[in-house]
C-alpha positions in Angstrom: 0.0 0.0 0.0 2.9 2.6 0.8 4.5 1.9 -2.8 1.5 2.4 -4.1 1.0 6.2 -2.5 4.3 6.7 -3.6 3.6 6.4 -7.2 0.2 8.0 -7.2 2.4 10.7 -5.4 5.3 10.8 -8.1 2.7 10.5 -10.9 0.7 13.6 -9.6 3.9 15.5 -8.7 4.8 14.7 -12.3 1.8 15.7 -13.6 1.1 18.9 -11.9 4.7 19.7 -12.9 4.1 18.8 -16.7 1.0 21.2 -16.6 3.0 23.8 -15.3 5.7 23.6 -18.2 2.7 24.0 -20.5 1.4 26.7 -19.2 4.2 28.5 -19.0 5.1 27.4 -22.7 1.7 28.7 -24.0 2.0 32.2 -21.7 4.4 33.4 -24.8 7.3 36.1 -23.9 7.7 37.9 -20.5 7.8 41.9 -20.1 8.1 43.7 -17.3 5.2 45.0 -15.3 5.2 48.4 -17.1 5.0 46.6 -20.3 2.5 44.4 -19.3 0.3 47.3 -17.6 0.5 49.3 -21.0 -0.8 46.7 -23.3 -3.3 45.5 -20.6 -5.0 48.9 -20.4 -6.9 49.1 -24.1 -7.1 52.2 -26.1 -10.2 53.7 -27.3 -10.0 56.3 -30.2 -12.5 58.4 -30.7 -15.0 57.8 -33.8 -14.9 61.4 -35.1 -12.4 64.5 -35.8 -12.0 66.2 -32.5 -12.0 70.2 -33.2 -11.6 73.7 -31.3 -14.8 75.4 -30.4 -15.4 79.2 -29.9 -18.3 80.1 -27.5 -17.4 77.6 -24.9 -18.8 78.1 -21.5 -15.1 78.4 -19.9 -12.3 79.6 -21.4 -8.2 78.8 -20.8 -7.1 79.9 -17.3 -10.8 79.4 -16.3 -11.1 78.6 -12.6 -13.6 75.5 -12.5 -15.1 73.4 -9.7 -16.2 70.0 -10.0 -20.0 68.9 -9.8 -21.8 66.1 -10.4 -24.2 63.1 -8.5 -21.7 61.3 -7.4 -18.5 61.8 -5.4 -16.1 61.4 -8.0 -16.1 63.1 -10.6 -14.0 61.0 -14.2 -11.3 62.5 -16.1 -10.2 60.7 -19.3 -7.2 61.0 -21.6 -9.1 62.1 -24.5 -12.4 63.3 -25.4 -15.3 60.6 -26.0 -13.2 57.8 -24.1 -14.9 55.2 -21.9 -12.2 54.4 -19.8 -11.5 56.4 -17.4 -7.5 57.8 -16.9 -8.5 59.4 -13.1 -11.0 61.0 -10.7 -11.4 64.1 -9.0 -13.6 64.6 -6.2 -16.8 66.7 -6.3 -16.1 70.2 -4.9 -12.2 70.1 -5.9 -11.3 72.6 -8.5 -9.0 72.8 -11.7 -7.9 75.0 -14.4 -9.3 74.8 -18.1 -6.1 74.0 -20.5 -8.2 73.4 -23.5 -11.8 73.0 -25.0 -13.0 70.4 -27.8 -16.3 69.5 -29.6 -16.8 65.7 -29.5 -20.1 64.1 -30.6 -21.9 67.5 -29.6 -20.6 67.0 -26.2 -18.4 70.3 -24.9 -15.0 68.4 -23.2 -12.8 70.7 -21.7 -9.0 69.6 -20.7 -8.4 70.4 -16.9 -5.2 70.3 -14.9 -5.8 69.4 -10.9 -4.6 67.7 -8.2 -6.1 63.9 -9.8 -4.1 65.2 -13.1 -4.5 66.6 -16.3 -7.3 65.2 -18.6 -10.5 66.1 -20.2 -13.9 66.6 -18.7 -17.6 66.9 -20.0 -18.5 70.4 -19.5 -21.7 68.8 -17.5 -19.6 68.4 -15.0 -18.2 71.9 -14.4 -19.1 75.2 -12.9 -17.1 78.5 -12.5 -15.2 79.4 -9.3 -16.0 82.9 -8.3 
């Protein structure tokens, strides 16, 4: 009976072990963690021409607050994205760096403490 755990051990040590191999076989080439991070995180262009708009509700150098339902307010790396690159908290405020017309949406680009990226004007108001 011993023997026989023994080779039911071996086999499943050997087994578990040849799965392994394959796996790591199959996994293709390593890269380092930033590597990995950057092709992990898709990027989504936008469908249409982005373009400067006159008339905007803010302008550059604009002092603006954030607003919205929820706490956190989403800032994305370009206009139209639906991932989102960081947050900013509801009642924090930025400066305007730039404004764009995206699929009749106003975005305006806004440097704060979460970081620079663009905004739907929806969720902005002026700082007096």
């Amino acid at each position: 009976m011993n023997k026989r755990m023994t080779r039911i051990s071996l086999f499943l040590i050997l087994g578990i072990l040849f799965l392994t191999a394959m796996a790591c076989k199959q996994a293709g080439e390593i890269v380092p963690d930033a590597v990995a991070t950057e092709r992990a995180i898709p990027t989504v262009a936008p469908t249409q021409d982005v373009q400067e708009i006159a008339g905007a509700d803010f302008e550059e150098g604009d002092k603006v607050a954030f607003t919205g339902k929820g706490y956190l307010i989403p800032f994305y790396k370009n206009p139209g994205d639906t991932i989102v690159l960081s947050h900013a908290a509801r009642g924090d405020e930025g400066v305007i760096v730039g404004t764009t017309l995206f699929d009749d949406v106003i975005w305006f680009e806004v440097d704060s403490v979460a970081g620079r990226g663009w905004i739907a004007g929806e969720f902005l108001e002026p700082v007096e």
